[in-house]
C-alpha positions in Angstrom: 123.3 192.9 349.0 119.6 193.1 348.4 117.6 190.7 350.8 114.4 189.4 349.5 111.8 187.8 351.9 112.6 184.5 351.3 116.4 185.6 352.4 114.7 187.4 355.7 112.9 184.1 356.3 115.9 182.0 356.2 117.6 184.7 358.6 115.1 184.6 360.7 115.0 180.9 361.3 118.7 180.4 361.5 118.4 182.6 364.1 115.7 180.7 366.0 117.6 177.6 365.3 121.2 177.4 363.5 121.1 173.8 363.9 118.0 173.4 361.4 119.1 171.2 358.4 119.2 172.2 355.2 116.6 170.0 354.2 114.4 171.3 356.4 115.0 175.1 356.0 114.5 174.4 352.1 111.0 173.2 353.5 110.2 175.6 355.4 110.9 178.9 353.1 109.8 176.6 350.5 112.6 175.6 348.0 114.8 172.9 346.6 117.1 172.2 349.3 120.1 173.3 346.6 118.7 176.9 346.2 118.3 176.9 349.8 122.0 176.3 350.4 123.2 178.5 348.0 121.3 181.7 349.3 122.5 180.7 353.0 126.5 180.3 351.9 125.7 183.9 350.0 124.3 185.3 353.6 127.9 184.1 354.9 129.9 185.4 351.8 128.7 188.7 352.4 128.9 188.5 356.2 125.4 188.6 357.2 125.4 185.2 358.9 128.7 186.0 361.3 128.9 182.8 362.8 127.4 179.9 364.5 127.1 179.2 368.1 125.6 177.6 370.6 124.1 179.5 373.9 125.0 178.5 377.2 122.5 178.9 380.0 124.5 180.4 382.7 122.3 180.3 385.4 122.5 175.9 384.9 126.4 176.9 385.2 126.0 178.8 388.5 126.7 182.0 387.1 124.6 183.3 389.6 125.9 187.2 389.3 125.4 189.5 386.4 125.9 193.3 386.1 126.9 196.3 383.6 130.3 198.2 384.4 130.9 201.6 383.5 134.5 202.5 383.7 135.7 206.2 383.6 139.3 206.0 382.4 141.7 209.0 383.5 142.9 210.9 380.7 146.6 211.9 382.1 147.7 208.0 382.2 150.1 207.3 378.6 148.1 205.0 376.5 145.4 204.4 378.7 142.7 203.2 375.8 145.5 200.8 374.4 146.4 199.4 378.0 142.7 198.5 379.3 141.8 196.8 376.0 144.5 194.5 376.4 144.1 193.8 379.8 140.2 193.2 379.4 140.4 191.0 376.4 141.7 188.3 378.9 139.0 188.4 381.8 136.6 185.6 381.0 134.2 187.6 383.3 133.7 190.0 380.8 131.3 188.4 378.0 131.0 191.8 376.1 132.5 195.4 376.2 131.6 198.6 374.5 133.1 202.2 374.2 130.4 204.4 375.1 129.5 207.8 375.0 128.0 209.8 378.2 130.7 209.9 380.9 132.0 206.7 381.2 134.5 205.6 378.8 133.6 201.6 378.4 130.4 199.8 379.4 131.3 195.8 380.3 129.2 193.2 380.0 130.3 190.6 383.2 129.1 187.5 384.6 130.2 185.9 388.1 129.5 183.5 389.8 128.9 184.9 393.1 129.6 188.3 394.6 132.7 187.2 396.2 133.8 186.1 392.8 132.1 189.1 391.5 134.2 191.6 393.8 137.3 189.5 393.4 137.1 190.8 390.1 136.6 194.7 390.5 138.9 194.7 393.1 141.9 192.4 391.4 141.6 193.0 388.1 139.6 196.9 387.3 140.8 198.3 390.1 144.2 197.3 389.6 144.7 198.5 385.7 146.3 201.4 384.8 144.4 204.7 384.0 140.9 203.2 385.7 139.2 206.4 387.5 135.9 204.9 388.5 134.1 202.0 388.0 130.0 201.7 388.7 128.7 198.3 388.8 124.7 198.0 387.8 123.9 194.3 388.9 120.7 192.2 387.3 117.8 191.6 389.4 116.4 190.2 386.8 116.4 189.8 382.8 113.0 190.9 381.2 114.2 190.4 377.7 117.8 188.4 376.6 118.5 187.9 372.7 120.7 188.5 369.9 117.9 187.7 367.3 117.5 191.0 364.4 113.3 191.1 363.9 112.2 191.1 360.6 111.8 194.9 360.3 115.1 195.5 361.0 116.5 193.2 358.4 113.7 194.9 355.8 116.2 197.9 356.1 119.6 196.2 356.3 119.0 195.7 352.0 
């Protein structure tokens, strides 16, 4: 799909705020609120606009820890990839993984909310799956930038 600039400006405010009405989107990239609609059910259709959500503060929550886990898996343990996927897709600590490159096989996204919590969890549940080698925990001090939003020049290329 080719995106125009109007569709870049409509990405870019849904993204600032998904809860915009359509009225006012129309009015603000300066079209008939019909047209507007239709261009932003065409961003979904082709799986630009994944989904809608809302963002919890989780500081307000008392999530008060948050850190990046590398975990080295060990090679010689049967289905080792298949195992810790399974396991991590139910530990509501983890609020994103990744497989990685480097030395470490996954990188975790995890929130806690306090190191006891925090070590509950590397000790209970990491610690305690099959294949894990070695985990290194990298906890936040603090956030200098936090957001999911694309900027505009990297939607100019997504066409």
């Amino acid at each position: 799909m080719q995106l125009d600039a109007t569709d870049i400006k409509i990405l870019q405010l849904l993204q600032t705020d998904a809860r915009i009405s359509n009225q006012e989107l129309a009015e603000r990239v300066f079209l008939s609120p019909s047209s507007c609609l239709r261009r932003v059910r065409i961003l979904e259709e082709h799986g630009i606009v994944k989904n809608y959500a809302a963002v919890l503060n989780p500081h307000v929550l008392g999530l008060e820890v948050e850190a990046f886990v590398q975990v080295t898996m060990r090679r010689d343990v049967e289905h080792w990839h298949e195992n810790f996927s399974h396991a991590m897709q139910s530990w509501s600590e983890v609020v994103s993984s990744y497989i990685i490159t480097g030395d470490a096989n996954y990188l975790l996204h995890v929130r806690a909310r306090n190191l006891k919590h925090y070590s509950s969890f590397v000790l209970e549940r990491l610690y305690k799956t099959a294949g894990v080698l070695d985990i290194r925990s990298n906890i936040v001090l603090q956030t200098l930038k936090d957001s999911s939003e694309l900027g505009p020049e990297l939607l100019i290329d997504a066409s």
